[in-house]
N, C-alpha and C positions, 0 to 999 in steps of 0.2 A: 303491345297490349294497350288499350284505350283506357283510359279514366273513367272510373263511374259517372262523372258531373259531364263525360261526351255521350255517354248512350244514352242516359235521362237525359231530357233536356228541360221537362216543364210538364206539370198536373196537370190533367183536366177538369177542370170542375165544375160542371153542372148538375142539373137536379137529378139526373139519370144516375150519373155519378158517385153519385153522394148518397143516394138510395143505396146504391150496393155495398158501400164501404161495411157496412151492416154485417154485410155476407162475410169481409174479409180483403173483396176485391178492389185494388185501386187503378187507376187507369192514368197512363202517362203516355204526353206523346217523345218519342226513341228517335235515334239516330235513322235516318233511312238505309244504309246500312248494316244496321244492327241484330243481332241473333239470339234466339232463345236461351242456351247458357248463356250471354253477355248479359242480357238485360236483368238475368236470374239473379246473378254473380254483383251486378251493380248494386242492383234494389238489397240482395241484404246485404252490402258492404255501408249503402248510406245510410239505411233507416234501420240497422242491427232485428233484423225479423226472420222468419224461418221461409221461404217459399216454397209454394206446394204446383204451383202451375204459370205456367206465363199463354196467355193468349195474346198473337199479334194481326193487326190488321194494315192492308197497304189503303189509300183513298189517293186518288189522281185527285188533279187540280180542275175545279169546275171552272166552266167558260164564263165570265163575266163581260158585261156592256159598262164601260161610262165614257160620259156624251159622246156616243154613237161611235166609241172607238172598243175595237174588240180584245179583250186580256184574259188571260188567267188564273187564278186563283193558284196558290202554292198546295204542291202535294208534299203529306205527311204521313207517318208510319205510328199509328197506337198500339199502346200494349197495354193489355188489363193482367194483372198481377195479384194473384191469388195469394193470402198467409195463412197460416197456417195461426188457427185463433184459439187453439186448447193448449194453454200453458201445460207446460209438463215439467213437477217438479222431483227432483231424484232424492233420494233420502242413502246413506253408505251408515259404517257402524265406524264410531270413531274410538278412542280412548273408553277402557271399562264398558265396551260392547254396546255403548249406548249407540242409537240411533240418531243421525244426525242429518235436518231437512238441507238441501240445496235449494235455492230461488230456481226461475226459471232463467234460462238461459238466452230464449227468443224471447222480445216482445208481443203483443199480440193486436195491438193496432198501430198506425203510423199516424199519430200527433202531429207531425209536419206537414200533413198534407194539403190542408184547406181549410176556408173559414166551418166554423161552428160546428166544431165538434165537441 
């Protein structure tokens, strides 16, 4: 079984980004490797959040030039990571049948993710 900190490896963060965290979705790029339950299972073991969906994408390594010699670029595997952003708070009846609230259990953003939030 692999480590959360191997199938995440690192945020993405650009304006694209950072627009969607809005929606809930955050985008990291994953172990190449790596698989829908893994990355599900990692994302809420490190940022304690509920996930609702994982989208992954593959991108090969584009052909690059410098000084007139030919290389490639490294390929890498994203995965945009859906949470689940309606807190759900439970309420039971405790002692003398009173009602009693529970916090929520999932968070509903990831704070660690990137500048200026």
């Amino acid at each position: 079984m692999k480590s959360p900190y191997d199938v995440i490896i690192k945020p993405v963060i650009t304006e694209k980004t950072m627009a969607i965290t809005e929606e809930g979705k955050y985008t990291f790029i994953v172990a190449p490797d790596a698989e829908k339950p893994e990355i599900k299972a990692a994302a809420e073991k490190l940022f304690g959040v509920k996930v609702v969906a994982v989208n992954i994408a593959n991108y090969d390594g584009k052909v690059k030039r410098l000084r007139n010699k030919p290389g490639k670029t490294a390929s890498f595997k994203k995965a945009v990571v859906t949470i689940a952003t309606e807190s759900v708070e439970g309420t039971y009846l405790g002692k003398g049948g009173k009602a009693v609230k529970t916090g929520a259990k999932n968070k509903t953003s990831i704070e660690e993710f990137g500048f200026g939030q």
